[in-house]
N, C-alpha and C positions, 0 to 999 in steps of 0.2 A: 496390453497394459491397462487398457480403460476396465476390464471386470474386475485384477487386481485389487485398482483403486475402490472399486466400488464394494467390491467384497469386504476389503478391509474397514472399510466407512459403516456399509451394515455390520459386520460382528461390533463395533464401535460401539454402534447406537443401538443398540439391541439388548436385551434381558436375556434370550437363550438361543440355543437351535431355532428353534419354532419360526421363533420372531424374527431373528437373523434372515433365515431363508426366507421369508415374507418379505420382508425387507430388501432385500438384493432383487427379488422380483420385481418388486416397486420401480428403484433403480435403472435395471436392467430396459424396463417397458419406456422409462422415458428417457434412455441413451437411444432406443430402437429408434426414435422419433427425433433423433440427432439434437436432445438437448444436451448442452458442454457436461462434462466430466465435472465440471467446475462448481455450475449452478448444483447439480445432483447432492453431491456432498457437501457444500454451505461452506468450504472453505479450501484453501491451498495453499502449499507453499512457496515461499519469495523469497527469492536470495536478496540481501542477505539474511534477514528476521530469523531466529527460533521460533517463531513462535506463527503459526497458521496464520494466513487472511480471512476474515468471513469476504465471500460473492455471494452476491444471489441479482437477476434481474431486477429492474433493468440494466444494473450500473457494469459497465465493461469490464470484462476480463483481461487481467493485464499481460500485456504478451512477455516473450522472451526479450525481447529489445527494452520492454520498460528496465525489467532486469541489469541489461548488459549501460543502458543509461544512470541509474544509479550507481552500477560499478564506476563505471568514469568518470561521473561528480568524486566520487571519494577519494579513485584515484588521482586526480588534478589538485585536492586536499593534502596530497599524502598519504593515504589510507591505501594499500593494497590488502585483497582480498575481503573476507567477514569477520566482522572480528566480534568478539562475545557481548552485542548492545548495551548493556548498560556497563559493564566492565570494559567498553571500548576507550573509558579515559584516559590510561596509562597510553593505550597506543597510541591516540592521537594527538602526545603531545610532545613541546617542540624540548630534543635530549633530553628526552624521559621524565622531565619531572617541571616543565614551565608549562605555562599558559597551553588549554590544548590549541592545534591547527584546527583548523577547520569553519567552515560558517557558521557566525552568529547569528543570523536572523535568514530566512530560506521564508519565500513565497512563493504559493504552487497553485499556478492558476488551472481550471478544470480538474480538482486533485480525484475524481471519479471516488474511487475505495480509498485513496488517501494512502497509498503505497508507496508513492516515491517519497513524498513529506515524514509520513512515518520510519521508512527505513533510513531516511538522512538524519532524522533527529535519534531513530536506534545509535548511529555508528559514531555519530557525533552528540555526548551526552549536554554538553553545555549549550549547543545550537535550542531554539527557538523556531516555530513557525507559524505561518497560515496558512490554512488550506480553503482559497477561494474555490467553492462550488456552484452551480447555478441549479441545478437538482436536491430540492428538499430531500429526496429517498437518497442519491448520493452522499450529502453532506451528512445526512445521521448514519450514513455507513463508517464514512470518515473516522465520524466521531466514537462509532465501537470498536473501530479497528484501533482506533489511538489508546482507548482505554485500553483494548485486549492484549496490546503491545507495550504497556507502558509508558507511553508518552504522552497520552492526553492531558496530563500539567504542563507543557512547554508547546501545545498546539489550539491555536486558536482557529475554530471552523468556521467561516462564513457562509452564509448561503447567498450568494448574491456573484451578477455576473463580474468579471475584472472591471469591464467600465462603472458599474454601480460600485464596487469598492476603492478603487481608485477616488470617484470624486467625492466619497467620504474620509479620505485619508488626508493626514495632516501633514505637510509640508516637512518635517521634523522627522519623518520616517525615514530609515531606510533600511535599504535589506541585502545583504551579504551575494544572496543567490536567490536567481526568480529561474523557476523552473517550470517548464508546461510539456503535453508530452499528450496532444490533443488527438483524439481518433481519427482514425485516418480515412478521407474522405475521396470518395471517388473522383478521377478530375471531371468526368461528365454533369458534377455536382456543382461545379466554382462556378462562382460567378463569372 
């Protein structure tokens, strides 16, 4: 599956033959060297979005569980399945035509790529967020991925840890859904 991918990524980004086949060689020489599929081609797809992720190092790639996490936020909403992002309004609202379900305000702390805050503000068009990062190069990924997906007018990206956001935050706040979905660390690592 991994050449597929990358095949198809070369003829993508490519002018002809020529270059295509240069290109998959490129490719090909730093899959040998076991780097992801992911990083190689600059982006991926995420249930539920249309629309690719940009990854690139160092910021993680998001597994199948991040996935199968935001399916279950949506569905605890009401939401089954994916439904078409920005036309998801009709579906998520309550008999068909009130107020939609769903959270209004979603903070995602460590949002890495900004995938789970993105795809919740995808499915749920009236929702708002932030996406607390503590990584400059994560948070400006955040922030392309929110534009590339259309939602970066309803996501506000911080670059700062939860505790530094937190005790900038005004009493007056709140938020529907706090969401986190932090890499997973070895237990030989814990304190």
């Amino acid at each position: 599956a991994s050449v597929r991918w990358l095949a198809d990524a070369a003829l993508k980004s490519s002018a002809g033959p020529e270059e295509s086949e240069a290109r998959l060689r490129e490719m090909v020489a730093r899959r040998v060297k076991r780097e992801p599929v992911q990083y190689i081609i600059g982006s991926w797809p995420f249930y539920p979005l249309q629309q690719e992720v940009l990854l690139r190092p160092p910021v993680l790639i998001p597994r199948p569980e991040t996935e199968e996490l935001v399916d279950i936020i949506c569905r605890a909403y009401g939401r089954s399945g994916a439904s078409k992002g920005a036309g998801a309004a009709a579906a998520g609202t309550a008999s068909g035509g009130g107020e939609e379900v769903g959270p209004r305000r979603i903070v995602d702390f460590g949002s890495g790529s900004g995938i789970i805050c993105i795809s919740i503000l995808d499915q749920f068009p009236s929702a708002r967020g932030v996406a607390v990062e503590p990584s400059p190069i994560a948070a400006a990924l955040t922030e392309e991925n929110a534009r590339r997906c259309g939602v970066a007018d309803r996501l506000q990206v911080v670059n700062a840890t939860a505790e530094e956001w937190a005790a900038r935050l005004e009493e007056s706040n709140s938020f529907d859904l706090l969401v986190s979905n932090p890499p997973y660390i070895p237990s030989g690592e814990l304190p």
